[in-house]
Each structure stands twice: as structure tokens, then as C-alpha cells.
C-alpha positions as CSV (number, residue, x, y, z in Angstrom):
1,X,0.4,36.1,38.8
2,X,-0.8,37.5,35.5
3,X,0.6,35.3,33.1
4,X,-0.5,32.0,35.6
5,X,-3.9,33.7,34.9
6,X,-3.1,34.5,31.4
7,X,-1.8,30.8,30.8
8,X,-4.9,29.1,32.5
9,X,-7.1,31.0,30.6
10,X,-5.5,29.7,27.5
11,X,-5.9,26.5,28.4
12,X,-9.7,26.7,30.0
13,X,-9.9,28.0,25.9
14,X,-8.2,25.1,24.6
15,X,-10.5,22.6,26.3
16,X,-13.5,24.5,26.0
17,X,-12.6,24.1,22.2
18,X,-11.3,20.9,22.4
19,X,-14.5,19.8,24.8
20,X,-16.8,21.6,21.6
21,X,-15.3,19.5,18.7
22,X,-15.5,16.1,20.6
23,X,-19.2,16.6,21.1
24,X,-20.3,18.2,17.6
25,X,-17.8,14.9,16.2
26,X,-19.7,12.3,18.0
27,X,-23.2,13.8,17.2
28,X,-21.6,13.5,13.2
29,X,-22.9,10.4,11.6
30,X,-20.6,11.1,8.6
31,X,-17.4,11.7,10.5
32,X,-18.4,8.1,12.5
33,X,-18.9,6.8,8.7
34,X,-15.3,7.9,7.5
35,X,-13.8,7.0,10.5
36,X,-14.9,3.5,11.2
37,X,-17.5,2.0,8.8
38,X,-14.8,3.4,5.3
39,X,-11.7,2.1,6.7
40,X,-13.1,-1.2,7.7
41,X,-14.3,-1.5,3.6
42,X,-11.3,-0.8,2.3
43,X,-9.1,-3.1,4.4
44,X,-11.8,-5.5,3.2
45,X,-11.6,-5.1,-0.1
46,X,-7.4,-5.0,0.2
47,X,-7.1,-8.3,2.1
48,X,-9.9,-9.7,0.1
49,X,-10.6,-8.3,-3.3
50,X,-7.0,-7.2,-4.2
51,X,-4.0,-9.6,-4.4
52,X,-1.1,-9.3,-6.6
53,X,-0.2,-13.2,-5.9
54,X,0.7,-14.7,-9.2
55,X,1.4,-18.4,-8.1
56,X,-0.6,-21.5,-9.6
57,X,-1.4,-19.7,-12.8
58,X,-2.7,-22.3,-15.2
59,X,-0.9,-22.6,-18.6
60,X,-0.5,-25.2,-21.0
61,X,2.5,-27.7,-21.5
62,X,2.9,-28.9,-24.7
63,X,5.6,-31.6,-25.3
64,X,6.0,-32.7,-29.1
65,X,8.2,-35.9,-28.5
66,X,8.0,-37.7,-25.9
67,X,11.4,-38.5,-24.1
68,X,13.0,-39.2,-20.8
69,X,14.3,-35.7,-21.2
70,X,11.4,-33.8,-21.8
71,X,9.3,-36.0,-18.9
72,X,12.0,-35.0,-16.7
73,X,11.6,-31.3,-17.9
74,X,7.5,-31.8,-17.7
75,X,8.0,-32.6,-14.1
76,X,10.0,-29.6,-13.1
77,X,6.6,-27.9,-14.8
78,X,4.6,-29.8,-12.4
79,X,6.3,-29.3,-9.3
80,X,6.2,-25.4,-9.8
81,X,4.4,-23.7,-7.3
82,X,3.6,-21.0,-10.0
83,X,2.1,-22.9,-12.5
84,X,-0.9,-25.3,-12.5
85,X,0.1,-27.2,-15.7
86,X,-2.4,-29.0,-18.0
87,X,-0.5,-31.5,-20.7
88,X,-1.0,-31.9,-24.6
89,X,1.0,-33.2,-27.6
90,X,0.0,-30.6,-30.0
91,X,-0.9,-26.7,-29.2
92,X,-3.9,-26.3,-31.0
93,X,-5.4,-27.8,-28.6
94,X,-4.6,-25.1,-26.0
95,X,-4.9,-22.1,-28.5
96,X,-9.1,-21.9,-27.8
97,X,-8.5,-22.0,-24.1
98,X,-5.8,-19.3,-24.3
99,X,-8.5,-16.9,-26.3
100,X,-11.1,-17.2,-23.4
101,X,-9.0,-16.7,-21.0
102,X,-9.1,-20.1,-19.4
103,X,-5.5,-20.5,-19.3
104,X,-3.0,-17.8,-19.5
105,X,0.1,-19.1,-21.4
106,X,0.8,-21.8,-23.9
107,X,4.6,-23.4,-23.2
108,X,5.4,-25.5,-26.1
109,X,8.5,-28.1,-25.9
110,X,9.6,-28.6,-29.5
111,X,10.4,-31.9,-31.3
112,X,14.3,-30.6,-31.7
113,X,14.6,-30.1,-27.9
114,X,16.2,-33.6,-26.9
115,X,18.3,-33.6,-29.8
116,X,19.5,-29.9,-29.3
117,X,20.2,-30.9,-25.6
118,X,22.3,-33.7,-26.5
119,X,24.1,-32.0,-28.8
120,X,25.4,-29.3,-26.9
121,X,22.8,-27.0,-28.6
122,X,20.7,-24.3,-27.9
123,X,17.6,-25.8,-26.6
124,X,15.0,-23.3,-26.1
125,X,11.1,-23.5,-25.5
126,X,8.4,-21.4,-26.8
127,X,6.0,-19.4,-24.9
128,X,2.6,-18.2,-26.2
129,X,1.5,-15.8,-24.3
130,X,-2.0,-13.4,-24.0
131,X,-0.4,-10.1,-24.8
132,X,-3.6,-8.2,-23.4
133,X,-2.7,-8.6,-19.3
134,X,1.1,-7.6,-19.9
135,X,2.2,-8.1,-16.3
136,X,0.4,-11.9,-16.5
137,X,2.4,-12.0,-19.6
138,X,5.4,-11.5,-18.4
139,X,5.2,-13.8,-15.4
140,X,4.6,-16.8,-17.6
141,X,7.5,-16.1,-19.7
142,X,10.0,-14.9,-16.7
143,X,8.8,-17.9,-14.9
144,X,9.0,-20.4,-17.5
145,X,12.8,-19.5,-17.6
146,X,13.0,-20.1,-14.3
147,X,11.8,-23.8,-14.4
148,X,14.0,-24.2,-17.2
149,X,17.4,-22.7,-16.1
150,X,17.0,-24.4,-12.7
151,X,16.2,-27.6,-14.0
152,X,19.7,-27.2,-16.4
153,X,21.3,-26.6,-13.0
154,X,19.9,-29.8,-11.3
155,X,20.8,-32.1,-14.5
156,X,24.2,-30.7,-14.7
157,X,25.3,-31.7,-10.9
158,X,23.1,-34.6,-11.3
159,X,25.8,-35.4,-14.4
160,X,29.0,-34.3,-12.6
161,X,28.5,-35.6,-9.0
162,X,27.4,-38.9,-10.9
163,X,24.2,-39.0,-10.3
164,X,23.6,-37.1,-7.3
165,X,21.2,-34.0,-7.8
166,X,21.2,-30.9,-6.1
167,X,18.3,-29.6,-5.4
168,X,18.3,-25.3,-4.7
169,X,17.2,-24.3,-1.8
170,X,15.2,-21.0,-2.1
171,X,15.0,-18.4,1.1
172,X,12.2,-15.3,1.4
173,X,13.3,-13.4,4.3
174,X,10.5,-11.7,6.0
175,X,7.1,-13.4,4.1
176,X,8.4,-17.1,3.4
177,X,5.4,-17.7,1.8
178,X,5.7,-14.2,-0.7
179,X,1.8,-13.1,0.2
180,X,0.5,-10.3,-1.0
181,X,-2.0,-9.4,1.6
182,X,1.1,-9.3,4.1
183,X,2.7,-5.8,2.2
184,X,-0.7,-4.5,1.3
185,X,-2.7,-4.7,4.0
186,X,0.0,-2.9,6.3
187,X,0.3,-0.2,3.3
188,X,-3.3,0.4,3.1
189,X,-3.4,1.3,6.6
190,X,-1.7,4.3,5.8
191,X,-4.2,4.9,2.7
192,X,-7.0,4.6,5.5
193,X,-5.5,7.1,7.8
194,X,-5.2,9.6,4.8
195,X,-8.7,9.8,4.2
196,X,-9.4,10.0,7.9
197,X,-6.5,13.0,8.3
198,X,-7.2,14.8,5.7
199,X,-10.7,14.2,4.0
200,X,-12.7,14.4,7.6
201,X,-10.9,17.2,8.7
202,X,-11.3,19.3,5.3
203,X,-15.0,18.6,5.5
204,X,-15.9,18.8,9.2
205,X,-14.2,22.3,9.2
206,X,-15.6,23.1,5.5
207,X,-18.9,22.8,6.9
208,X,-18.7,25.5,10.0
209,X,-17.0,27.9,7.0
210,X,-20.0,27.2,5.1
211,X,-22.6,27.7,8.3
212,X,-20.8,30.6,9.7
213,X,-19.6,29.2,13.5
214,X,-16.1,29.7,12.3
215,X,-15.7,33.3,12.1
216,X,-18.0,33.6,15.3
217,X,-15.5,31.5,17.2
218,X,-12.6,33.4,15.3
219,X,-14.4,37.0,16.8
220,X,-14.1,35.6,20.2
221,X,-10.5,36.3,22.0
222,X,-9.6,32.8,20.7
223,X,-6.1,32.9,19.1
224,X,-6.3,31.3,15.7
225,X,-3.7,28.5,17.2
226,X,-5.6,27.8,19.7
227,X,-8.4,27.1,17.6
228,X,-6.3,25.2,15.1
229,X,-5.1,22.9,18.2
230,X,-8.5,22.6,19.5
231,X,-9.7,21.6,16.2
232,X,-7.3,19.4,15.1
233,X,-6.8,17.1,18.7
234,X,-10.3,14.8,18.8
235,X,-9.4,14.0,15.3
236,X,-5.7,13.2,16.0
237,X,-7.4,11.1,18.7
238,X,-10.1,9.6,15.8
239,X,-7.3,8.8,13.8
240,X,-5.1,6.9,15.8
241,X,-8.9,5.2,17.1
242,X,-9.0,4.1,13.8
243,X,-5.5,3.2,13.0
244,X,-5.5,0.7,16.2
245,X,-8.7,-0.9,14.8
246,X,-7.2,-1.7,11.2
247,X,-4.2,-3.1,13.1
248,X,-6.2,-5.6,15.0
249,X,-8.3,-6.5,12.1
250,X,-5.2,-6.6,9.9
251,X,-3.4,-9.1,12.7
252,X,-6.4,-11.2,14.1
253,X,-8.3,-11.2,11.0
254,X,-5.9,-11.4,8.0
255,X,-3.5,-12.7,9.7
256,X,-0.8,-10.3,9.0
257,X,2.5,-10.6,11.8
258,X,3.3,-8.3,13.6
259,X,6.9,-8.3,14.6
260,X,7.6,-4.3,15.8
261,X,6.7,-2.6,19.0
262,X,3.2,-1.0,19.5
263,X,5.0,2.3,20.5
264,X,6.9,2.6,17.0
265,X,3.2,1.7,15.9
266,X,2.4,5.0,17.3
267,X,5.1,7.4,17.0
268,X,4.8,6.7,13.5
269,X,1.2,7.2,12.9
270,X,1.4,10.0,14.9
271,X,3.4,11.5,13.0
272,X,1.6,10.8,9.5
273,X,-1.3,12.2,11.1
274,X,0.4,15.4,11.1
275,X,0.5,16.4,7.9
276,X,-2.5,15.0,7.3
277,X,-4.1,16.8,9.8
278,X,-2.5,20.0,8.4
279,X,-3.5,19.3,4.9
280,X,-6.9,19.2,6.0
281,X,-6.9,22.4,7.7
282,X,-5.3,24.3,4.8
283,X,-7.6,22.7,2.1
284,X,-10.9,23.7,4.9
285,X,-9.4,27.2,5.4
286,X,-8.8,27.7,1.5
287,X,-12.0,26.1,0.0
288,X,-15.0,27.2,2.5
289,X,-17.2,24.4,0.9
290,X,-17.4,21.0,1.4
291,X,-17.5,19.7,-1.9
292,X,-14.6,22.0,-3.3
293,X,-12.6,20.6,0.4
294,X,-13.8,17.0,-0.8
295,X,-12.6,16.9,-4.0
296,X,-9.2,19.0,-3.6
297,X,-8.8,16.3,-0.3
298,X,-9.6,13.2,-2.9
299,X,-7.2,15.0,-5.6
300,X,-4.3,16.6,-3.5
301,X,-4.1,13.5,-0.9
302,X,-5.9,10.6,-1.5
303,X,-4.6,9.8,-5.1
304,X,-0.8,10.7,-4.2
305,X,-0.6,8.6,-1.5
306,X,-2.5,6.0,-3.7
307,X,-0.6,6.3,-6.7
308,X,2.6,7.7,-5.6
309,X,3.5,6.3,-2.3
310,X,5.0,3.3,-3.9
311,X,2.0,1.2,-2.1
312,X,1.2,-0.6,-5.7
313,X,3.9,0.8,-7.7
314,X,7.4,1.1,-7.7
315,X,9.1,4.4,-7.2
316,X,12.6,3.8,-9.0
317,X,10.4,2.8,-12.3
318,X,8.5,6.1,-12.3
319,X,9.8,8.9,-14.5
320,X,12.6,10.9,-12.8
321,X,10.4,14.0,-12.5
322,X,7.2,12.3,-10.8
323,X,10.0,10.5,-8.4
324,X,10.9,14.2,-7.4
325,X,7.2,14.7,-6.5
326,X,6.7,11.5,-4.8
327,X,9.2,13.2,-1.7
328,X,5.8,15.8,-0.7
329,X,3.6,12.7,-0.2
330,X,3.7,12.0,3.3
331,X,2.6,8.1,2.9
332,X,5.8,7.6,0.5
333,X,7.0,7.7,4.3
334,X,5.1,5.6,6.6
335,X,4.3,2.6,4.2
336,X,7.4,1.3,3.8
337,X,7.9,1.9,7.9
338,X,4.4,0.3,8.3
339,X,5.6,-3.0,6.4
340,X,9.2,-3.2,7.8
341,X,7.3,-2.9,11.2
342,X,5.1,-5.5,10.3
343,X,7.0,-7.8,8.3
344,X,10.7,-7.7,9.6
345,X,10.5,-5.4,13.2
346,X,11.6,-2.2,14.6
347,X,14.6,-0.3,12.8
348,X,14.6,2.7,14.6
349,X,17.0,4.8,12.4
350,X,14.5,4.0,9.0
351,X,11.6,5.1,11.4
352,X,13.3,8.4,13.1
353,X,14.2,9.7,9.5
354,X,10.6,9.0,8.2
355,X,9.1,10.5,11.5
356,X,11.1,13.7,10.8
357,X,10.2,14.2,7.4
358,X,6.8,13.4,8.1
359,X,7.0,16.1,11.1
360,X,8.4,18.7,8.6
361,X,6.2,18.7,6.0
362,X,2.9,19.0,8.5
363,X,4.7,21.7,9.9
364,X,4.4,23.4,6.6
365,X,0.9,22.9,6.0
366,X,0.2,24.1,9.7
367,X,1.9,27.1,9.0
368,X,0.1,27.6,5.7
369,X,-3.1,26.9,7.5
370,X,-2.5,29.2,10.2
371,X,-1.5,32.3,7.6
372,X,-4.7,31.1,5.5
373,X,-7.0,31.0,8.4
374,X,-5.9,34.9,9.6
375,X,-6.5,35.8,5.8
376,X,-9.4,34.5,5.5
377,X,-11.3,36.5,9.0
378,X,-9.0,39.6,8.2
């Protein structure tokens, strides 16, 4: 009979808390402005402003003797979806154009190329190329290759099947069309829910450390769980409310598919919230200010999951020892779930292994949290 009182105390606690933080959040204009207005403006600007599309970039073609062979080779320039060609005999004429910007590559198909064809030869172009955007640069002259080694391929079953071509037959599994917007927009959704998990609930919570209500509600015979749960659930609850709203906007208004199931939708962020949640906590409990929480939030979560999440870069191409400290950033995690959910479906063993990692390291920082929080009021 005691511990059914003992118990339903607890829990009258937990939602007075629980009842407490849902009314001091809604009457929060800021916590509104991080949790709705912010995540709308960055999945704005990334299915807007950012694209790392590189198709129709315009270059120029320059053919120095006019042949059948090199009018054959000028059309496979042409019919690239990568490149929007403009044609001229001699490339001086391009070299202004290439200075300003106006075009980003000069390809230049020597006077020598038919005759080095025919022969057997060697016949290579020459690409010019704006060394000062290096990954433009490289596009042009990895792309150029490509025209040209598949147009080899074409002319050479054209030649043995006696005239009858070939043509290759490319297949993108996933996103045929190789969009951008369809990869980041589902991986800034997990930038989004960072700064909802961790920066709102470092500040929120900064700010009654600051004011003084925390260690009034710690004196009461609150448990310092208790108030950790009762803090952290309305903005679990904000942060999957904001999750669901970049999902629609990234579906109905970007266009993005969506080929998983809504519950591995939610198990996962659910589990990124976790951690972020956590973080939060720890970096509130640790700081006592709000502009110390905000920038050790901006610094400790923001720019990992930003920078080394793979979301824009690359893991495998970053040094070996910054790959090591990529495996503490919880959004290393859930983007690539978020985009195999989007893009190809539900893979439950890929999700279940990033759900448990994600699980484990929140449960770190809710431990840390919890040992900081009794610190800090003992």
C-alpha cells in the first residue's frame, strides 16, 4: 500500500513537472522560433539555395579540323546531359569567357586528332580548366573522359558489328534522375532536429540556472530523474512535432519520395532525439548561462553533425583520426538511415544498429547529466 502511494506520488511529480514545462514552452516565443520558424529556413535554404547538381555545366568545344570524325565526337558533346556546349574553331575565343566565369572549361579537339585516330594512335583532347573551383574542375575533366571513352566504345561496335552501334544503357538505382535535393534534404532533417535537441534544450534549461527556479525545484522532494524526465519529455514531443513537419514539407513540397514506413520514421528520430536531448542537458547543467550553453551547443553539436556526419562530406576521405571522431556524432547515424528510408525503403537491420548506437551514446550523456546536475545543487 505504501509503495502504490509512493509510486503515484512519483508520477503526480512527473506530470506536475511535465504539466510545468509544456506551459512555460508554449508561453516561449524563442523556443516556438527554434522549433518551427529555424527548421522551416534551413530546409529552405537546402532544397533551394544549396545543390551539388553539376549537370548542364557550360564549357567550350573547340574543334581545329573539321571532320566526320570529330562531328561525330562534337555530337557525343552535345547530347551530354552534363555539359551545355557552345562551339568554336579556335580557343581564344573562349579564353575571355573562361576568365569571367561565363563558362567553366575549355575542351579543345586538336588538328592531329583524326589522323591519330586513324592511325591507331593515341588521340587525346585537351581540357582547360578554371583551377580556382577545384571540384568544378574536376568535373569537367572527369566528364570529358567520359564522353570520350564512351563514344570510343560506340564507334568500336559500330566498326565490328558492321555498322550497328551500341548504345550503353546507364542505371541509377534509387534517384534515376541523380538530384541532389533528394540526399540533402532527408540529411538536413537530422541537422534540424540537432539544433532543436540540443540547442533549445541547453538554453531553455540554461535560463531557469541563470534565474534561480532550478535549484528551487531541485530543494523540493523532486528526484533529480524525475526532473530530468519531466524536463526533457515536451521537448521530445517538440522535436518529433518538428521532425513530422520537415517530412511533409520535404515530401509535398520538394518533392522528395518517400519509400519507408512512418514507424521506422519514428523509431529512428526517436532515437536521435536521445542524445540530443541528453547533450542538451549536460551542456545546461555544466554551463548555467545561456550564451556559454549556446555556443558550447553550436560548437559541440551543431558543427559535428554538420561537418562530420558525412551529410556534405565523405567520411572514408577524412583523415583516419577525425574518422575515429566522427563514431561520437550521433547524426553520422541517422542520415544515412534518413536517406536509405527515403530513397530506397526500410532495412531494418541498417536501422536497429543505428537506433542502438544512437540509444547508447544518449545514455551516456544522461548519465553525465544526471551526475552533473547532483554536483551542481550539492
Amino acid at each position: 500500500m505504501i509503495r502504490k502511494s509512493i509510486d503515484h506520488d512519483r508520477i503526480r511529480r512527473l506530470a506536475a513537472l511535465v504539466r510545468k514545462e509544456t506551459y512555460q514552452l508554449v508561453r516561449d516565443p524563442s523556443s516556438i522560433l527554434i522549433a518551427f520558424v529555424l527548421p522551416m529556413i534551413m530546409l529552405f535554404l537546402f532544397g533551394y539555395g544549396v545543390s551539388l547538381d553539376t549537370d548542364r555545366t557550360r564549357i567550350g568545344l573547340v574543334v581545329e579540323e573539321p571532320t566526320s570524325l570529330t562531328h561525330d565526337l562534337s555530337a557525343s558533346f552535345r547530347a551530354s546531359r552534363y555539359f551545355d556546349v557552345t562551339f568554336g574553331s579556335d580557343r581564344r575565343i573562349f579564353e575571355d569567357q573562361l576568365i569571367d566565369g561565363s563558362i567553366r572549361g575549355i575542351v579543345v579537339v586538336p588538328a592531329k586528332f583524326t589522323a591519330n585516330y586513324a592511325a591507331g594512335l593515341d588521340a587525346q583532347l585537351q581540357v582547360i580548366v578554371d583551377g580556382s573551383d577545384p571540384n568544378t574542375a574536376k568535373f569537367v575533366q572527369n566528364y570529358t573522359q567520359g564522353v570520350v571513352a564512351s563514344w570510343k566504345s560506340i564507334r568500336s561496335a559500330d566498326k565490328a558489328q558492321g555498322g550497328q552501334g551500341q548504345a550503353v544503357e546507364q542505371r541509377f538505382w534509387f534517384n534515376p534522375e541523380l538530384t541532389s535535393r533528394n540526399f540533402l534534404v532527408p540529411g538536413s532533417i537530422a541537422i534540424i532536429m540537432t539544433l532543436v535537441g540540443t540547442l533549445l534544450t541547453s538554453l531553455v534549461i540554461a535560463r531557469e540556472w541563470e534565474r534561480g527556479t532550478m535549484e528551487a525545484m531541485m530543494a523540493t522532494p523532486v528526484t533529480s530523474i524525475e526532473l530530468l524526465v519531466g524536463k526533457i519529455l515536451p521537448y521530445f514531443i517538440l522535436g518529433l512535432t518538428s521532425m513530422t513537419l520537415c517530412v511533409l514539407l520535404a515530401v509535398f513540397l520538394f518533392g522528395v519520395p518517400f519509400r519507408g514506413s512512418v514507424l521506422a520514421l519514428y523509431v529512428l528520430s526517436a532515437a536521435f532525439l536521445v542524445p540530443g536531448l541528453g547533450q542538451g542537458l549536460l551542456i545546461s547543467a555544466a554551463t548555467k548561462n545561456q550564451f556559454l550553453a549556446s555556443q558550447a551547443a553550436l560548437i559541440s553539436a551543431f558543427l559535428p553533425s554538420f561537418l562530420l556526419s558525412g551529410f556534405l562530406f565523405e567520411i572514408n576521405s577524412m583523415p583516419e583520426i577525425i574518422q575515429w571522431v566522427t563514431v561520437i556524432v550521433p547524426a553520422r547515424y541517422l542520415i544515412p538511415s534518413l536517406q536509405t528510408l527515403f530513397l530506397a525503403g526500410d532495412i531494418w537491420p541498417m536501422f536497429l544498429q543505428a537506433v542502438a548506437v544512437m540509444l547508447l551514446i544518449g545514455g551516456v550523456f544522461f548519465v553525465l547529466a544526471a551526475r552533473s546536475t547532483r554536483k551542481r545543487i550539492g
